[in-house]
Backbone bond lengths (Angstrom), bond angles and torsions (degrees), N, CA, C in turn:
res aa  C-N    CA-C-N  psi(-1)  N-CA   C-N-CA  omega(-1)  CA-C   N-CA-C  phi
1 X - - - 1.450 - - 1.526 109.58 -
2 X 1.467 111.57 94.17 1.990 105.37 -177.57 1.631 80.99 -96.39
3 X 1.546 104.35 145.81 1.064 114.87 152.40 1.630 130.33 -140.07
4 X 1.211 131.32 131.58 1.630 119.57 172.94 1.921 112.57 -84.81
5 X 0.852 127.55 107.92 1.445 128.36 159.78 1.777 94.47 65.95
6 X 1.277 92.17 78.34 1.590 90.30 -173.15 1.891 95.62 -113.10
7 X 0.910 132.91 19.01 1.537 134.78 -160.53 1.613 117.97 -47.34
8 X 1.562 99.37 -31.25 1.645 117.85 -179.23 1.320 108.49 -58.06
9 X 1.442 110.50 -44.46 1.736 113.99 -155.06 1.481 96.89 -113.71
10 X 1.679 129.34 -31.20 1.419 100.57 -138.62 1.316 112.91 -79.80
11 X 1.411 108.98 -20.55 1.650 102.86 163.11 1.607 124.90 -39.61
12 X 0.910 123.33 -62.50 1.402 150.46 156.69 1.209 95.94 -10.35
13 X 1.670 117.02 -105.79 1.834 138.11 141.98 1.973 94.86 26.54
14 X 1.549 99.53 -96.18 1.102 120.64 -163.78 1.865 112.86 -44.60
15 X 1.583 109.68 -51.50 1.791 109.02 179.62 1.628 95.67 -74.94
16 X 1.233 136.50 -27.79 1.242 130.21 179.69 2.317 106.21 -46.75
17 X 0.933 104.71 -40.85 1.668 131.28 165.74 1.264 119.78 -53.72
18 X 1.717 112.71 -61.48 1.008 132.29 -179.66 1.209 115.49 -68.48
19 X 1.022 134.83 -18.67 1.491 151.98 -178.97 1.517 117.11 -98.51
20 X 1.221 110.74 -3.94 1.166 115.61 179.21 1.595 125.48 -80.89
21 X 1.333 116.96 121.09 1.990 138.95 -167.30 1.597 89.65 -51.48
22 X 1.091 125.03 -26.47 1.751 101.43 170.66 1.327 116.00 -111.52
23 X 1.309 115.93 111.17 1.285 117.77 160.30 1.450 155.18 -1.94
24 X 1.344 90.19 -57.14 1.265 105.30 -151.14 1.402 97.83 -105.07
25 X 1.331 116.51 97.25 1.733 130.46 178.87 1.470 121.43 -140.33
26 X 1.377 123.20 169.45 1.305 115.73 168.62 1.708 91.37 -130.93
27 X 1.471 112.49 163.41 1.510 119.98 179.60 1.390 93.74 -113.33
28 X 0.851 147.81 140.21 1.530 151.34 126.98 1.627 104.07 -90.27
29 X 1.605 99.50 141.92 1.523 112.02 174.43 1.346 107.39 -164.63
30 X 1.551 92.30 121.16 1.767 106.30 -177.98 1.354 100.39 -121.38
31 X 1.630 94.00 121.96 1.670 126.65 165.39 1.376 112.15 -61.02
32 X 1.383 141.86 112.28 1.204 116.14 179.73 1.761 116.19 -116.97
33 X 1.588 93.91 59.65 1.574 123.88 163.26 1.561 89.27 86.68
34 X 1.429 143.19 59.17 1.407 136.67 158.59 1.354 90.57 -48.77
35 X 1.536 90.64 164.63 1.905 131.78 174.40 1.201 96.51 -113.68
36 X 1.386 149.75 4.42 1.567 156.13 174.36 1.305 114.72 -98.61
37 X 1.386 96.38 -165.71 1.708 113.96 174.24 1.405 113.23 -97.83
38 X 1.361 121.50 35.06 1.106 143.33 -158.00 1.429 100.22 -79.92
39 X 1.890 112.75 -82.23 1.009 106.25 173.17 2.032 134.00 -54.66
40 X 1.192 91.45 -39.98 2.063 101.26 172.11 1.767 93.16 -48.02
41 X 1.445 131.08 -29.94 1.073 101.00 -157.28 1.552 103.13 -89.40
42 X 1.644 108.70 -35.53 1.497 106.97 175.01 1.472 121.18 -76.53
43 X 1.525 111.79 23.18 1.242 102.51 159.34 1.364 122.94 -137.34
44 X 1.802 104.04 11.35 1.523 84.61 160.00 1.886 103.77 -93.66
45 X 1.667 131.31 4.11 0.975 124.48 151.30 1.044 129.45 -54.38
46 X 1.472 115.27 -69.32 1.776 111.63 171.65 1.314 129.08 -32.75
47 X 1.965 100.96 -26.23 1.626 108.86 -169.79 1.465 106.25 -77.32
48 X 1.451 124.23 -12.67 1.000 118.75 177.48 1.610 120.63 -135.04
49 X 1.297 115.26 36.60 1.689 135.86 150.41 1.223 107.05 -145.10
50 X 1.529 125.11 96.25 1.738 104.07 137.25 1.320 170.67 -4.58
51 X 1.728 95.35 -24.38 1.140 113.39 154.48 1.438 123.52 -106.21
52 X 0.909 86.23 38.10 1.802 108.89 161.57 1.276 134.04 -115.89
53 X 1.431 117.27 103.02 1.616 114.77 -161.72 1.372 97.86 -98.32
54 X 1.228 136.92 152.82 1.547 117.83 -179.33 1.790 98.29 -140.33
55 X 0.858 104.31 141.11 1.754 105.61 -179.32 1.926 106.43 -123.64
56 X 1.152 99.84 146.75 1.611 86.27 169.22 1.809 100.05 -140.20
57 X 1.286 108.77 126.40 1.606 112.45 174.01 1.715 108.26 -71.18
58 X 1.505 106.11 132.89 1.473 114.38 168.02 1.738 120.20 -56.79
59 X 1.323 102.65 -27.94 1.628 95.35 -179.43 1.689 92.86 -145.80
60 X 1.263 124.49 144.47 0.963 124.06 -178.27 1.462 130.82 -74.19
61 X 1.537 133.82 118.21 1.049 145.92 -124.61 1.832 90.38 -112.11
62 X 0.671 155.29 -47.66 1.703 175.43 2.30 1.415 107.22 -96.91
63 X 1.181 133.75 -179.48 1.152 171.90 -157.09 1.669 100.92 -13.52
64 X 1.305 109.29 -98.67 1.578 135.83 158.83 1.524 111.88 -13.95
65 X 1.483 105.39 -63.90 1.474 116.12 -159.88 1.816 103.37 -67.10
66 X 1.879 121.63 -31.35 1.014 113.26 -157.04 1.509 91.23 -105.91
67 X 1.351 137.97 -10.32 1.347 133.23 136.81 1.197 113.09 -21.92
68 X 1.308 117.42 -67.58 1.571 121.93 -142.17 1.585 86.87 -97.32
69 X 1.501 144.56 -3.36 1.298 125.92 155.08 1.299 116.04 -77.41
70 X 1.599 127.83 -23.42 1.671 141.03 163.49 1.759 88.88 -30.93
71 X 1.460 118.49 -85.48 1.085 140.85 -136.53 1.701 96.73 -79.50
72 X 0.775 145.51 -60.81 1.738 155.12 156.53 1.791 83.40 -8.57
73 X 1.589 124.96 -71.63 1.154 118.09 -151.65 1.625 98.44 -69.83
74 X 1.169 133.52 -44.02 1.364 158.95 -175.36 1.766 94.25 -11.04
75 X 1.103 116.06 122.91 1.701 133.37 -174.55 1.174 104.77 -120.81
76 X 1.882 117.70 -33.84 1.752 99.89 -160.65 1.528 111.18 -98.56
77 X 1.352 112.92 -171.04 1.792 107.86 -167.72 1.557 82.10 -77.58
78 X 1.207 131.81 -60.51 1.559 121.63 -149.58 1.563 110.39 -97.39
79 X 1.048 124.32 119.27 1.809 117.69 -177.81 1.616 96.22 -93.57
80 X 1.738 103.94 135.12 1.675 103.62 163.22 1.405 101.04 -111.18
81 X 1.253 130.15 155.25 1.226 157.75 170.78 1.439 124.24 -86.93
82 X 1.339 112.49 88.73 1.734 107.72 -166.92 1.402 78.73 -122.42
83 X 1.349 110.52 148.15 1.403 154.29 126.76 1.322 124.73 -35.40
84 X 1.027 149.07 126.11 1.584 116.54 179.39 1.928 122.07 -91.40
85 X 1.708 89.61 4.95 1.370 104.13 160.59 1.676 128.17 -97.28
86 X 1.619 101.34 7.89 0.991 102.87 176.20 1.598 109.22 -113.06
87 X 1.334 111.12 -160.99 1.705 119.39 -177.24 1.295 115.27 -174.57
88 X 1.570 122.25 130.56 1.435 147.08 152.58 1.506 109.49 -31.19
89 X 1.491 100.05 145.73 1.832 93.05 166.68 1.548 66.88 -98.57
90 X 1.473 104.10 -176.00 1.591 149.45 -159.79 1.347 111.52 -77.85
91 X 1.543 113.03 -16.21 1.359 110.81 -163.85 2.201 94.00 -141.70
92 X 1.487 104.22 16.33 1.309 74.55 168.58 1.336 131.65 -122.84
93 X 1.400 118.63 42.05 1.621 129.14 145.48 1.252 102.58 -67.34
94 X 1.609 124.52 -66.18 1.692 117.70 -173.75 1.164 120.94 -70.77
95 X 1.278 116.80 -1.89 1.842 108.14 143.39 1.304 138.96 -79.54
96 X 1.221 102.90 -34.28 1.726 112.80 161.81 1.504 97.23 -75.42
97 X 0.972 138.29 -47.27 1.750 103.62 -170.04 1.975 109.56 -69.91
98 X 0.896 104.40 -20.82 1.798 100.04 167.17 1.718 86.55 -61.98
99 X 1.538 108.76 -77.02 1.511 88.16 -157.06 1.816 126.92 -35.38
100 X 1.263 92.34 -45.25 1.562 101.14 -173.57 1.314 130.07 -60.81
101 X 1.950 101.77 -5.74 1.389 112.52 -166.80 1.553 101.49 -67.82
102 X 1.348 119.74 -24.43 1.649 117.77 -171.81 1.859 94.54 -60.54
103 X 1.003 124.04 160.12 1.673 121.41 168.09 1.236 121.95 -106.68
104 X 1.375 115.33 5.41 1.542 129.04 159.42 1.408 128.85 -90.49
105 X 1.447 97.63 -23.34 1.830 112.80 168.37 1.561 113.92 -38.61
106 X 1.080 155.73 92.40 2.003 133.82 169.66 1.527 93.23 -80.88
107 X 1.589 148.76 -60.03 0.969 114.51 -144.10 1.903 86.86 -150.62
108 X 1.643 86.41 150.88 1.723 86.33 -167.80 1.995 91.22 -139.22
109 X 1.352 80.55 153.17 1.553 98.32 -147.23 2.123 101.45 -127.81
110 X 1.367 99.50 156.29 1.530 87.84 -170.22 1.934 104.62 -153.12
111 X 0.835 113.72 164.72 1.416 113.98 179.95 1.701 113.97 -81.98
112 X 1.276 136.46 167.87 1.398 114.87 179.44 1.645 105.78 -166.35
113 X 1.262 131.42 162.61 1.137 124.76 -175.96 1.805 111.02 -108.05
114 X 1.660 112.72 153.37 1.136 78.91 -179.04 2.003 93.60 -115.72
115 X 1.181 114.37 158.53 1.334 113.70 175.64 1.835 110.01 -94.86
116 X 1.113 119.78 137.01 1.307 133.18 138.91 1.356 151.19 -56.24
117 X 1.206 137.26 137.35 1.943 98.84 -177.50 1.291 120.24 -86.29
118 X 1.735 124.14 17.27 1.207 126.65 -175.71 1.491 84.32 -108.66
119 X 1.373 139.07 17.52 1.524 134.88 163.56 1.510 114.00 67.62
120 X 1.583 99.80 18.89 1.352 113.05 168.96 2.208 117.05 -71.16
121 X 0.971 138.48 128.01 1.787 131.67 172.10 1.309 104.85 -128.54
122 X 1.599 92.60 137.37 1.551 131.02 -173.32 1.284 92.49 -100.95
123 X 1.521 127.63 141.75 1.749 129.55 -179.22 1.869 86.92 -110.26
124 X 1.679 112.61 101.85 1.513 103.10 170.85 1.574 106.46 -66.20
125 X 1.132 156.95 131.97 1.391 156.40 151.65 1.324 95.89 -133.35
126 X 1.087 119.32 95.47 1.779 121.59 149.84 1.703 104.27 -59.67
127 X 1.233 132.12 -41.30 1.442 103.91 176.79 1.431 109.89 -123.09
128 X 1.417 140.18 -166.61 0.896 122.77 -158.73 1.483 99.68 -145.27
129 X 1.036 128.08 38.82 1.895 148.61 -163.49 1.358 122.93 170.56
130 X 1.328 150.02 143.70 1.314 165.42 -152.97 1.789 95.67 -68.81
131 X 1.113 120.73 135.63 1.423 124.95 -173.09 1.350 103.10 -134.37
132 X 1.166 105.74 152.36 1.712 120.97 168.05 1.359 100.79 -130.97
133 X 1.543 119.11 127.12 1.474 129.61 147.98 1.317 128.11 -96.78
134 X 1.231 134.74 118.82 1.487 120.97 147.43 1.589 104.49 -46.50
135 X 1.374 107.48 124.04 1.630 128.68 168.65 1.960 96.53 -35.50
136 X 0.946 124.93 -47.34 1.509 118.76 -155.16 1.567 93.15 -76.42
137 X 1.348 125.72 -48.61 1.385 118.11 -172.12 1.785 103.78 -78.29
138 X 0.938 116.92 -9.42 1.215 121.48 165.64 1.639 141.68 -72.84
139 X 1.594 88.22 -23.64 1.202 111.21 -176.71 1.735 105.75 -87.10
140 X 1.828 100.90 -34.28 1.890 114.09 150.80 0.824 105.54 -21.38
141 X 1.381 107.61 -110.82 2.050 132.83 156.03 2.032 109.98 21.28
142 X 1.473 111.28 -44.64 1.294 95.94 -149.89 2.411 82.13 -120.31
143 X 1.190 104.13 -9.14 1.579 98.58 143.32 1.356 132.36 -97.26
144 X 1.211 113.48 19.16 1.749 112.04 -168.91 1.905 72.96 -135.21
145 X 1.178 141.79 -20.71 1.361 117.60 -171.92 1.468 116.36 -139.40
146 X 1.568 110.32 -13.73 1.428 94.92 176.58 1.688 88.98 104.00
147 X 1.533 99.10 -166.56 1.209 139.95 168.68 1.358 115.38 -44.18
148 X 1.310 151.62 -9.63 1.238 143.21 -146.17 1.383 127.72 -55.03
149 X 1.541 111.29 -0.30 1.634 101.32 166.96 1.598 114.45 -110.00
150 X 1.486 109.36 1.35 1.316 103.98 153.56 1.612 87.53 112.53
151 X 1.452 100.95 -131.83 1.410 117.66 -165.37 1.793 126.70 -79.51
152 X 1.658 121.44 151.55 1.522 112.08 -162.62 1.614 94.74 -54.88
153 X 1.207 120.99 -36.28 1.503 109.47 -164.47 1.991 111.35 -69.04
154 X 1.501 106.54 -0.75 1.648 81.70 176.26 1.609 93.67 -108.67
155 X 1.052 120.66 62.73 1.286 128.68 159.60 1.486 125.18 -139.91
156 X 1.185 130.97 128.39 1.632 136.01 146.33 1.010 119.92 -134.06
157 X 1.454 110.63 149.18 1.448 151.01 -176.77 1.640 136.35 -108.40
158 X 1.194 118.05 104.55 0.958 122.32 -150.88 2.186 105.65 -63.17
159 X 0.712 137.00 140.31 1.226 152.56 -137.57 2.123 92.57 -57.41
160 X 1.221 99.87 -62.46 1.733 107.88 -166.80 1.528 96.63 -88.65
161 X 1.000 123.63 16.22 1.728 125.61 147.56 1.184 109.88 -81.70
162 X 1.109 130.97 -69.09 1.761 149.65 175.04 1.228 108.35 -50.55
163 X 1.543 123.06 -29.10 1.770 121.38 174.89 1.712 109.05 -81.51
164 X 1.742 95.77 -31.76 2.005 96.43 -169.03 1.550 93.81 -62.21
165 X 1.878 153.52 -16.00 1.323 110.60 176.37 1.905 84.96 -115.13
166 X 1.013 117.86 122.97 1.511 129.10 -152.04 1.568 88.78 -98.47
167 X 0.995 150.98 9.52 1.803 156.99 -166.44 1.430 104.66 -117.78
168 X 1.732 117.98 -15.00 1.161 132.95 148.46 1.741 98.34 62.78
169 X 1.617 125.89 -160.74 1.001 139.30 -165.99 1.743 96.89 -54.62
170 X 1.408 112.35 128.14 1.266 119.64 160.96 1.766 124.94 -77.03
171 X 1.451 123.78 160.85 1.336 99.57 163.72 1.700 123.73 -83.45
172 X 0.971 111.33 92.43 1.815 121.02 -161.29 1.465 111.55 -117.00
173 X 1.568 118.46 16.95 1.460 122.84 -173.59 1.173 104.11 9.94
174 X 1.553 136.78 -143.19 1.196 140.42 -177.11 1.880 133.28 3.49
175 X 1.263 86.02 -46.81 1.585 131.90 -160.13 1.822 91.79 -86.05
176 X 1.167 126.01 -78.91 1.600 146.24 -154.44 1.646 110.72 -14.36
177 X 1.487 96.83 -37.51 1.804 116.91 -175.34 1.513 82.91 -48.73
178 X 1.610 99.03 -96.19 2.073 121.23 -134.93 1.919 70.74 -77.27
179 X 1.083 152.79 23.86 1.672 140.56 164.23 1.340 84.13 -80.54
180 X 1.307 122.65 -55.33 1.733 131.78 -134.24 2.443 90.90 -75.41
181 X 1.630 77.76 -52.95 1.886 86.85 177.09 1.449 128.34 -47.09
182 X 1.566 85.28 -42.31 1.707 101.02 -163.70 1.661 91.08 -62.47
183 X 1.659 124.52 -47.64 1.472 106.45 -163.61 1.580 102.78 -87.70
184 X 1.344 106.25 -22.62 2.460 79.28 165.72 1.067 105.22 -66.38
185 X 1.529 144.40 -28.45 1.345 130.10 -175.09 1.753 103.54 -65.27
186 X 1.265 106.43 -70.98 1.827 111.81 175.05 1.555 98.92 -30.06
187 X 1.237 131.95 -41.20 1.756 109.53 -158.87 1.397 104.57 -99.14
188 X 1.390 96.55 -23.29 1.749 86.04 165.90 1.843 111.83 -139.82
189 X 1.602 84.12 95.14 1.419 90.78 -177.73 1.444 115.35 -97.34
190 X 1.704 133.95 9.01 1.183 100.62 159.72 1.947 106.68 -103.33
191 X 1.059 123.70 13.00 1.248 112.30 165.84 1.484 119.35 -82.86
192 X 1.402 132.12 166.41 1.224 141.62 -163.03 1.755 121.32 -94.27
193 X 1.043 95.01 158.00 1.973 97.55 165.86 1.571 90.12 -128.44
194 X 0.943 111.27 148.44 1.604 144.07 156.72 1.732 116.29 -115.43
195 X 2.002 88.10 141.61 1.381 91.52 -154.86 1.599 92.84 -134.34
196 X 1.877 121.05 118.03 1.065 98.76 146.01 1.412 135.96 -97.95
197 X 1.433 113.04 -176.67 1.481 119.63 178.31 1.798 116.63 -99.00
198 X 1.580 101.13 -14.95 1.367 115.89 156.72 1.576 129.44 -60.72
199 X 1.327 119.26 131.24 1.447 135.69 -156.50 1.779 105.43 -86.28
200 X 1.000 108.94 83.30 1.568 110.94 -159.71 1.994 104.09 -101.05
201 X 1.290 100.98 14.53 1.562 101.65 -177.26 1.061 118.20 -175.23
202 X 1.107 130.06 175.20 1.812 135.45 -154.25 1.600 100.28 -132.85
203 X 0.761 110.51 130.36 1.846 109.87 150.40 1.175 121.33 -126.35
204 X 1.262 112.80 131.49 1.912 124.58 -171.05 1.624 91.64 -89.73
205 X 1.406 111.32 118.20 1.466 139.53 163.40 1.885 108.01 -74.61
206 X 0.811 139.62 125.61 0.899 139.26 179.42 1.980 134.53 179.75
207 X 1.231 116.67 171.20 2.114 96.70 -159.62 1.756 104.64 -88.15
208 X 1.581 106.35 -1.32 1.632 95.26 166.82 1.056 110.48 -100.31
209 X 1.208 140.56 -18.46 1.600 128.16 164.58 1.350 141.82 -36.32
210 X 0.983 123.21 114.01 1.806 139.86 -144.83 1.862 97.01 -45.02
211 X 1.651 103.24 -41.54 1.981 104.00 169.29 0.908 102.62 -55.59
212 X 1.695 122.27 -68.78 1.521 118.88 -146.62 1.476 108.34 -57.05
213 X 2.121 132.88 -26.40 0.675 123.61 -177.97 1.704 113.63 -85.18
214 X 1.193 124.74 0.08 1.538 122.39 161.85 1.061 140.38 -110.32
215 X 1.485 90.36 -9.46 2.250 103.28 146.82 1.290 107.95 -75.22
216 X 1.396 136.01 -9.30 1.304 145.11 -175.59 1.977 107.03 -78.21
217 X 1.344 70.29 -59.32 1.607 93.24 -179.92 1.739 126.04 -90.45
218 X 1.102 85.41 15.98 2.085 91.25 -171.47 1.333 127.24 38.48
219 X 1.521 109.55 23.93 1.760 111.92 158.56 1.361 115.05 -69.60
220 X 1.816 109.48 -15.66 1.584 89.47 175.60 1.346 130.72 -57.25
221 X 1.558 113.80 -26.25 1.596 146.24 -147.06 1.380 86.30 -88.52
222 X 1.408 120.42 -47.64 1.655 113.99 -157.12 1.868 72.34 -90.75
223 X 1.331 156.55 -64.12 1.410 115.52 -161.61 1.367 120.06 -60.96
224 X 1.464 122.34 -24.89 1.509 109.41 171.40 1.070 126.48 -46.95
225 X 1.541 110.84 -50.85 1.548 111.84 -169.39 1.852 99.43 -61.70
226 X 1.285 110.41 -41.84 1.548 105.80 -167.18 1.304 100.60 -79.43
227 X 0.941 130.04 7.43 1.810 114.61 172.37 1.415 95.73 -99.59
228 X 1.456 133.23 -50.44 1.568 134.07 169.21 1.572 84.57 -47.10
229 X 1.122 154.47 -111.41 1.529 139.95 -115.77 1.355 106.05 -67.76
230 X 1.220 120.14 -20.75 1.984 129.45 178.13 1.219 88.45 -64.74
231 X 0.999 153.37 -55.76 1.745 146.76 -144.53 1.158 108.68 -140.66
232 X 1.928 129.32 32.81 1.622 127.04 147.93 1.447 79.57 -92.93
233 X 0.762 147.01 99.04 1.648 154.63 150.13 1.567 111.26 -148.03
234 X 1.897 115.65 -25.79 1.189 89.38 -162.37 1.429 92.50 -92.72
235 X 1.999 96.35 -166.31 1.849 75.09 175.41 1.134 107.62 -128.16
236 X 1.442 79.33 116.95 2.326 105.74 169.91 1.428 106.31 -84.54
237 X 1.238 110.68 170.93 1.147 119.59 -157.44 1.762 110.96 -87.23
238 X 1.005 139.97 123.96 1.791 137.75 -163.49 1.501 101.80 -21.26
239 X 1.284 126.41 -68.39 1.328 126.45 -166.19 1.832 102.49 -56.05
240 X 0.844 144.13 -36.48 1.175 141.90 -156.43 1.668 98.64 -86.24
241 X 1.683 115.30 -51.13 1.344 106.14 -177.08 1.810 113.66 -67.16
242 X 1.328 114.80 -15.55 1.652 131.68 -177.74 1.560 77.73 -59.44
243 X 1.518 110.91 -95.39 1.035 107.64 -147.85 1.870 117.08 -63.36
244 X 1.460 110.68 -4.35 1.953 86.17 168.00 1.072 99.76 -81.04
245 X 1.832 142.65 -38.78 1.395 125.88 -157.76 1.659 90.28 -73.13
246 X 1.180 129.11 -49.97 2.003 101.61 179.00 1.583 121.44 -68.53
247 X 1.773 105.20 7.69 1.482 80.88 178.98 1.773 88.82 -104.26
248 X 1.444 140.40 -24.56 1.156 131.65 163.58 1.577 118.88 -55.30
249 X 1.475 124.45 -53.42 1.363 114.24 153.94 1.839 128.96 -24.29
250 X 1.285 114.35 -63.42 1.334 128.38 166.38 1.810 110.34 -55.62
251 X 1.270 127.82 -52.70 1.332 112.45 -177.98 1.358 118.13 -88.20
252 X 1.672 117.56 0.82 1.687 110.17 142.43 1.131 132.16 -73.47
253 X 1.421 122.12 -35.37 1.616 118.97 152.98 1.119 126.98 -45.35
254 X 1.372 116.31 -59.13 1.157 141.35 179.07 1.645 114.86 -57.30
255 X 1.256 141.10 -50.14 1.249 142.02 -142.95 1.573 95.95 -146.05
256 X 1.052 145.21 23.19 1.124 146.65 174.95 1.302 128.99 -76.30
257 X 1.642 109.02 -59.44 1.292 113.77 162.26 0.980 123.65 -36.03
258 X 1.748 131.00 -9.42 1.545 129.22 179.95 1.454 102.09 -115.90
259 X 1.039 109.21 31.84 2.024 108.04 159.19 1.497 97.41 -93.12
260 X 1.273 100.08 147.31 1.438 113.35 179.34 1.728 110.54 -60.74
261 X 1.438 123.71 147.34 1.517 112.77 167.50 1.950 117.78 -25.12
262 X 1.533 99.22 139.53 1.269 97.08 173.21 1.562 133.95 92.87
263 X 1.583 94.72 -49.06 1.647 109.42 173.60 1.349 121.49 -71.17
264 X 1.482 122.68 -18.98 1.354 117.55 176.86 1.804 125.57 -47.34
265 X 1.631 93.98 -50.61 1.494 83.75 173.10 1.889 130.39 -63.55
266 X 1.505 101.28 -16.19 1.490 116.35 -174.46 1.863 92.67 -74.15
267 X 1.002 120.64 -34.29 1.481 121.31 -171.28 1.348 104.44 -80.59
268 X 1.045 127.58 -37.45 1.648 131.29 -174.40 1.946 108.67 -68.01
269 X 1.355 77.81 -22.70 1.832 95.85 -161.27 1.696 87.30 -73.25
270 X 1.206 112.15 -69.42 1.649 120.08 175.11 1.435 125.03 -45.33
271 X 1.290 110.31 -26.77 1.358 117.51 -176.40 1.903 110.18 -89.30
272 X 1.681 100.98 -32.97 1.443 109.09 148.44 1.607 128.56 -44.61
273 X 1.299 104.35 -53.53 1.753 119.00 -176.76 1.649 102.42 -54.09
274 X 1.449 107.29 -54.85 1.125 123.55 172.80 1.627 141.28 -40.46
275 X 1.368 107.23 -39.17 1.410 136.58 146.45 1.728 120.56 -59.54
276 X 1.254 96.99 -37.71 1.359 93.83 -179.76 1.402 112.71 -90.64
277 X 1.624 123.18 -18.75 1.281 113.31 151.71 1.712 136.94 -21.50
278 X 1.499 102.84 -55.04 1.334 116.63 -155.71 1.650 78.94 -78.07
279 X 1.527 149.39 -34.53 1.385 122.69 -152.53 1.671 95.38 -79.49
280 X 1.435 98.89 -31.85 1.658 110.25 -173.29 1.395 118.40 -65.59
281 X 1.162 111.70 -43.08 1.589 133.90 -177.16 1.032 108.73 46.95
């Protein structure tokens, strides 16, 4: 759980954990130097569970950097990914450890709702029944679509999945999540993901959230295009690279005007590279 100035939620975040029907967990939570009650709050928690490790960075590292101190500390076989604006239902550590009991499983995946502050919920389910991926066609899945299970918290990773790309969270704002997935899937593509259709977590929607501020600002647009040109390199199969270079073609026309000043030509440039993938293959 890294968080910057999370004071609203992380209480919340944190008993969402604590409350959890399986036991047997560790919390990691890195402060990454709030100006709030951020840190006071994760430490009168830790002061009173043990399984609460709490770290606080001297100068703030941002996004990426305090990810990848989460995971550095990381002891257990399965790492979950909370937000500290997000939250666990009650029972989903002891569902992922059934899932994980197979030893071919790396990363298991779940449907989730997201909340609003007008107390409005969206049910994310990209599918609508229990799924199994081989990691490699999975890693398809998340260049032909993006993000499709939504938020970091409906994901975990079994411990030596998350260690095989050791460079850990990239800086990929928008992107950093399915960046981080896409390469455990690439390194281990004949093992599996498992997927439920059960709602095992919450995500708080809201205008300080690190997305809401780059759909705001159209950095999402400039990481799309650069996550499509990071991975037209590998090699997918002809039809697959056809259709991302016409679907990047189409969402520079299309969606452009919302790159921030300046970046347009950097996106055109990528969406070029991208095209030239498919002759290269």
């Amino acid at each position: 759980m890294p968080v910057f100035n999370g004071e609203a939620f992380i209480e919340r975040a944190i008993a969402s954990v604590r409350t959890q029907t399986e036991t047997s967990w560790e919390l990691i939570v890195a402060d990454d130097a709030s100006t709030d009650r951020t840190w006071e709050i994760i430490q009168r928690e830790a002061a009173s569970d043990p399984r609460i490790r709490a770290f606080q960075n001297q100068t703030n590292l941002g996004q990426a950097k305090n990810w990848n101190r989460c995971l550095r500390h990381a002891r257990g076989e399965w790492l979950g990914f909370l937000p500290a604006d997000d939250i666990y239902r009650n029972e989903t550590l002891s569902k992922v450890r059934r899932i994980g009991a197979e030893p071919d499983v790396m990363l298991s995946l779940h449907a989730h709702d997201s909340v609003y502050p007008d107390g409005r919920r969206d049910v994310v389910r990209p599918f609508p029944s229990s799924k199994r991926y081989l990691l490699g066609d999975l890693a398809r899945e998340f260049f032909l679509r993006g993000n499709v299970f939504g938020e970091m918290s409906c994901v975990f990773a079994r411990r030596t999945a998350a260690m095989s790309v050791p460079e850990g969270f990239g800086d990929n704002r928008s992107t950093l999540d399915v960046d981080f997935w896409m390469r455990i899937a690439l390194h281990n593509p004949g093992f599996i993901a498992g997927y439920s259709p059960e709602i095992l977590s919450e995500s708080a929607i809201h205008d300080g959230a690190d997305s809401s501020r780059y759909n705001r600002d159209g950095r999402n647009w400039v990481d799309f295009f650069r996550f499509l040109e990071k991975y037209s390199t590998v090699k997918w199969d002809l039809a697959t690279r056809i259709h991302q270079a016409l679907r990047a073609t189409y969402c520079l026309f299309r969606y452009g005007s919302m790159l921030p000043k300046g970046e347009f030509g950097s996106a055109a440039r990528s969406v070029g590279r991208i095209i030239a993938a498919v002759v290269v293959g």
